[in-house]
C-alpha positions in Angstrom: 0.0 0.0 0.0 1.9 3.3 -1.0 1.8 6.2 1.2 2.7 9.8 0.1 5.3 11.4 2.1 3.1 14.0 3.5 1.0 11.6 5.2 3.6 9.2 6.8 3.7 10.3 10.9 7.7 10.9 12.5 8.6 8.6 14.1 9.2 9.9 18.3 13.1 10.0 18.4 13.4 6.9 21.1 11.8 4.5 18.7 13.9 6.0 15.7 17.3 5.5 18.0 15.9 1.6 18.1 15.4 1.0 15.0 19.0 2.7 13.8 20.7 0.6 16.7 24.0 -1.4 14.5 24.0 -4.2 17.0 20.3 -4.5 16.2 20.7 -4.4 12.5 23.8 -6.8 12.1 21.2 -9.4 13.9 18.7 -8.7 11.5 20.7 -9.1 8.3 22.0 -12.5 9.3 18.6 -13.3 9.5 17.5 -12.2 6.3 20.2 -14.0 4.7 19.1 -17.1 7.1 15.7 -16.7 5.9 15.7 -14.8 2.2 12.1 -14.0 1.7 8.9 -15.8 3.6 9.7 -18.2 7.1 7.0 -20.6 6.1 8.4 -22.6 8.9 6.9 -20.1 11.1 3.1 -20.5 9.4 1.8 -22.5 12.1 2.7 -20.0 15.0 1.0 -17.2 12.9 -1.9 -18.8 12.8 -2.1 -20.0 16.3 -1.6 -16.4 17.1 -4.6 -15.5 14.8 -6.9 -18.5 16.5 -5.8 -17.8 19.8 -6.5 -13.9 19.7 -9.6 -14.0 17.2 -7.9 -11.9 14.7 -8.3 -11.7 11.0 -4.9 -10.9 10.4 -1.3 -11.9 12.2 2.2 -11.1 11.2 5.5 -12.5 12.0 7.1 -9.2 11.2 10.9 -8.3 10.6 11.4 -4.1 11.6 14.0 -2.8 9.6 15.5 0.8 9.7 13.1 2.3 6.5 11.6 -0.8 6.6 9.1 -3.8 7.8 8.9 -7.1 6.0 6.3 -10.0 7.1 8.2 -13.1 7.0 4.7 -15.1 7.2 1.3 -13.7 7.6 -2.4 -14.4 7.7 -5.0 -12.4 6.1 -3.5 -9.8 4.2 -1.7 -10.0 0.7 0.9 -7.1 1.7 4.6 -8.1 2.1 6.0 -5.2 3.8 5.2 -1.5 5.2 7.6 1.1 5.7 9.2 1.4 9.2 7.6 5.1 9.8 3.9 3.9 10.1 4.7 0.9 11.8 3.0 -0.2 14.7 5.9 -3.0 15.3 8.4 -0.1 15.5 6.5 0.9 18.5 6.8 -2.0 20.1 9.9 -3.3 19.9 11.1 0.3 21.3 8.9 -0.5 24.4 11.2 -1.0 27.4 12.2 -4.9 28.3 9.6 -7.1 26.4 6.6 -5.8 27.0 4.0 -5.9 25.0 2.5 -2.9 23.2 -1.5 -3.4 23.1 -3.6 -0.8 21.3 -7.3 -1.0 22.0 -8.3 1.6 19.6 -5.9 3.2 17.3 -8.3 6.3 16.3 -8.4 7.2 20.1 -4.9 6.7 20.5 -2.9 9.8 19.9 0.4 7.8 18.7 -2.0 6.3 15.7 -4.9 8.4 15.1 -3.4 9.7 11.9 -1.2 6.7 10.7 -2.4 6.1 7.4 -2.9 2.1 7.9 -5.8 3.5 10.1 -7.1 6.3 8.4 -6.8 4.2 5.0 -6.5 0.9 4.3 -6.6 -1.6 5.9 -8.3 0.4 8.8 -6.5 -1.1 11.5 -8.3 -0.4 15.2 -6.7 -2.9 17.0 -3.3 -3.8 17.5 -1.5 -6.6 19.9 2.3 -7.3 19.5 5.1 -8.8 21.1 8.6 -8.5 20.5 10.7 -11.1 18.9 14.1 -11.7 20.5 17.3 -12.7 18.9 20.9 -12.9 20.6 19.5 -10.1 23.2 18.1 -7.9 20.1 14.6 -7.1 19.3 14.3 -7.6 15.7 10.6 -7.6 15.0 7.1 -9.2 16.3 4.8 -11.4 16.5 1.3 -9.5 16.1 -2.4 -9.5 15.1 -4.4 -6.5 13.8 -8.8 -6.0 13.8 -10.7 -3.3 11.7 -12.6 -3.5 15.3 -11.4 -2.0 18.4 -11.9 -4.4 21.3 -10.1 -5.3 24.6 -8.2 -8.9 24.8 -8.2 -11.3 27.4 -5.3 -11.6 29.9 -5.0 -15.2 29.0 -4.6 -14.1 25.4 -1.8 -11.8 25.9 -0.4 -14.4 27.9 -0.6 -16.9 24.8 0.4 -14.5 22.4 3.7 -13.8 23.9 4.7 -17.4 24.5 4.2 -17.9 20.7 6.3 -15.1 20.2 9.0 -16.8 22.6 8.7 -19.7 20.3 8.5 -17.5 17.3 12.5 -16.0 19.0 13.6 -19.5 19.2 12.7 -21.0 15.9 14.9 -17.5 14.6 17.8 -18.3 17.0 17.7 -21.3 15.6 17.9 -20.7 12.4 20.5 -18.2 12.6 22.4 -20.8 13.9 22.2 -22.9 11.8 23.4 -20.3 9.1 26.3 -19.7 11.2 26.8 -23.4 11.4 26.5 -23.7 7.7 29.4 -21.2 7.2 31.7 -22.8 10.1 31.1 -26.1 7.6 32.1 -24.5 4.6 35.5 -22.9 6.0 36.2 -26.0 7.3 35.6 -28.0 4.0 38.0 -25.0 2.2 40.8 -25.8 4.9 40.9 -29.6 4.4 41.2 -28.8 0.6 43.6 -25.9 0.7 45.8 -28.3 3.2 45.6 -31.1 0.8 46.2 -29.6 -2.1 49.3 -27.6 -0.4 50.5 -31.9 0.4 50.3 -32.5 -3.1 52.0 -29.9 -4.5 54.6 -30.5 -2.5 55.2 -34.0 -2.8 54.1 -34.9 1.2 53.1 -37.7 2.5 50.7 -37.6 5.2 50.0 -40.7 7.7 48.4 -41.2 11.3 49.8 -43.4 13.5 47.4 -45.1 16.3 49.3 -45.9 19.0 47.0 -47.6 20.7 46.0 -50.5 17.8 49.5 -50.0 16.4 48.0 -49.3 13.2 48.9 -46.7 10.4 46.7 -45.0 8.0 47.8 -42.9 5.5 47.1 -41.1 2.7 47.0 -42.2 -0.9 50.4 -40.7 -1.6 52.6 -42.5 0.5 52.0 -46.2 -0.4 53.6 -45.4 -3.8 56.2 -43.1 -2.4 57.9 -46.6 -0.1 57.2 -49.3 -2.1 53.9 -50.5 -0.1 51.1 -52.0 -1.1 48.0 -50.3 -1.7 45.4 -50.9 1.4 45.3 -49.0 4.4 45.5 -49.0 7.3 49.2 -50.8 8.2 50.4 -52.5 10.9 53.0 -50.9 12.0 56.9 -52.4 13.3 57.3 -53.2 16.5 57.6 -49.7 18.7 61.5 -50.7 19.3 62.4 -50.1 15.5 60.6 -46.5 15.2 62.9 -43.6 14.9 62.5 -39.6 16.0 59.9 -38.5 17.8 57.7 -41.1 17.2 60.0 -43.8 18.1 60.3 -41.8 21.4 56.9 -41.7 22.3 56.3 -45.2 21.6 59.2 -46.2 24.1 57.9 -44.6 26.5 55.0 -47.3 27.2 52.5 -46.6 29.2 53.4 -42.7 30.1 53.2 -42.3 26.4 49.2 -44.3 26.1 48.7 -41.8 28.6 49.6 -38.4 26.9 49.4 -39.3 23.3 46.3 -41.5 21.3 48.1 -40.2 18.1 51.2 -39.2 16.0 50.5 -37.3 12.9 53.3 -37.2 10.8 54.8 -35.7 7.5 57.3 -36.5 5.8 58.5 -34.4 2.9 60.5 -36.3 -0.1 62.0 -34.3 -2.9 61.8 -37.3 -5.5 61.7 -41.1 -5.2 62.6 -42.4 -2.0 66.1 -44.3 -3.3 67.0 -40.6 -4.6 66.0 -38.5 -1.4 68.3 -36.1 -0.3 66.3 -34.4 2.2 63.6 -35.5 4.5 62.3 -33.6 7.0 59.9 -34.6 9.9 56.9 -32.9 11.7 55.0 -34.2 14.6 52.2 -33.3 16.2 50.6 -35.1 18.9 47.3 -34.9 20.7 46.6 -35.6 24.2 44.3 -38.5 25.1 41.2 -36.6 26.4 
């Protein structure tokens, strides 16, 4: 619904200083990337919210700085309003979570002239709560009337422990993105590390000191002659050299501090022509 400029109400400056919060905003555009356009996940909660309150319309609203975007909705075909004449904005400004109930926007002096209630859709009544995400409110869970009327305690109960759902469900998904992205990086690594072995002609093996068994990569079997199948049996602990000999030595002590031996080996051609080889080992304590 387009509203000239003239008619759109400014916003009172403690709401305006919430919606410009960066903290705020950095939430909310991790969850639009999360979420890209409509959360039909969230459908069901919306229309509990509409059941449970007896409204023709509910929102699960996201409250930018210029801008609100329903993320799922009953009873209306619009996807978004702008931030100034939203009702949501209000809310989410209120202190702690508390949640902003308007009985009769014509009588109320903070809506009388919004143009969603002097035009369409001729909202009277409003009932929101906000939606919290990593200690941010980024929007609300809401329902709207064309009639003004009073709601229930019960219902305003009800309506903001959907709206605690509603904030979990986002947390949720936000984490999951975040998840997602720790996945991805990791995945990159593993490639760029082996890719960095092949280039440079390295060998890379584990060593499980507990089952005596090697495993290795596909590179080494042809690097020392070995037949391809992994894992190997490794020598007896006596005949190892280096570091790894050492901690095999060691007995016990050394099933006590180290469940495995990671080790590379770097050869500059084939093994009978090496004229370098140089060692690195890393070991992890036994948890």
């Amino acid at each position: 619904m387009p509203v000239s400029e003239n008619k759109r109400p400014v916003l009172p400056q403690h709401v305006r200083e919430v919606l410009d919060s960066d903290a705020r905003n950095a939430v909310l555009a991790s969850l639009e990337v999360a979420g890209g356009g409509s959360f039909t996940d969230f459908d069901t909660i919306t229309r509990m919210a509409s059941q449970i309150m007896q409204a023709p319309v509910a929102l699960v609203t996201l409250v930018g700085r210029e801008q609100q975007h329903f993320r799922s909705k009953v009873g209306t075909d619009l996807d978004s309003t702008p931030a100034e004449i939203s009702f949501c904005a209000h809310t989410i400004a209120e202190k702690d979570n508390t949640l902003l109930v308007v009985q009769d926007a014509k009588s109320d002096p903070r809506f009388a002239e919004n143009p969603l209630v002097t035009d369409d859709p001729k909202i009277r009544f409003y009932a929101g709560a906000p939606l919290n995400v990593a200690g941010q409110k980024i929007g609300t869970l809401c329902v709207l009337d064309t009639q003004a009327r009073q709601p229930t305690a019960d219902q305003l109960v009800q309506l903001n422990s959907l709206a605690v759902l509603a904030s979990s469900f986002m947390h949720l998904k936000d984490g999951a993105r975040r998840g997602d992205i720790a996945r991805t990086a990791l995945i990159r690594e593993k490639k760029r590390h082996s890719l960095a072995l092949e280039a440079a002609n390295i060998a890379s093996w584990v060593w499980d000191l507990r089952t005596n068994m090697v495993d290795c990569d596909e590179l080494l079997p042809p690097m020392f002659g070995l037949p391809v199948r992994r894992p190997y049996r490794s020598p007896r602990s006596g005949s190892h050299h280096g570091q790894a000999g050492r901690a095999a030595g060691n007995g016990p002590a050394a099933l006590r501090h180290a469940k495995r031996q990671r080790l590379h080996r770097r050869i500059p051609g084939p093994p009978r022509q090496a004229r370098r080889m140089a060692r690195r080992t890393r070991s992890r304590a036994r948890p």
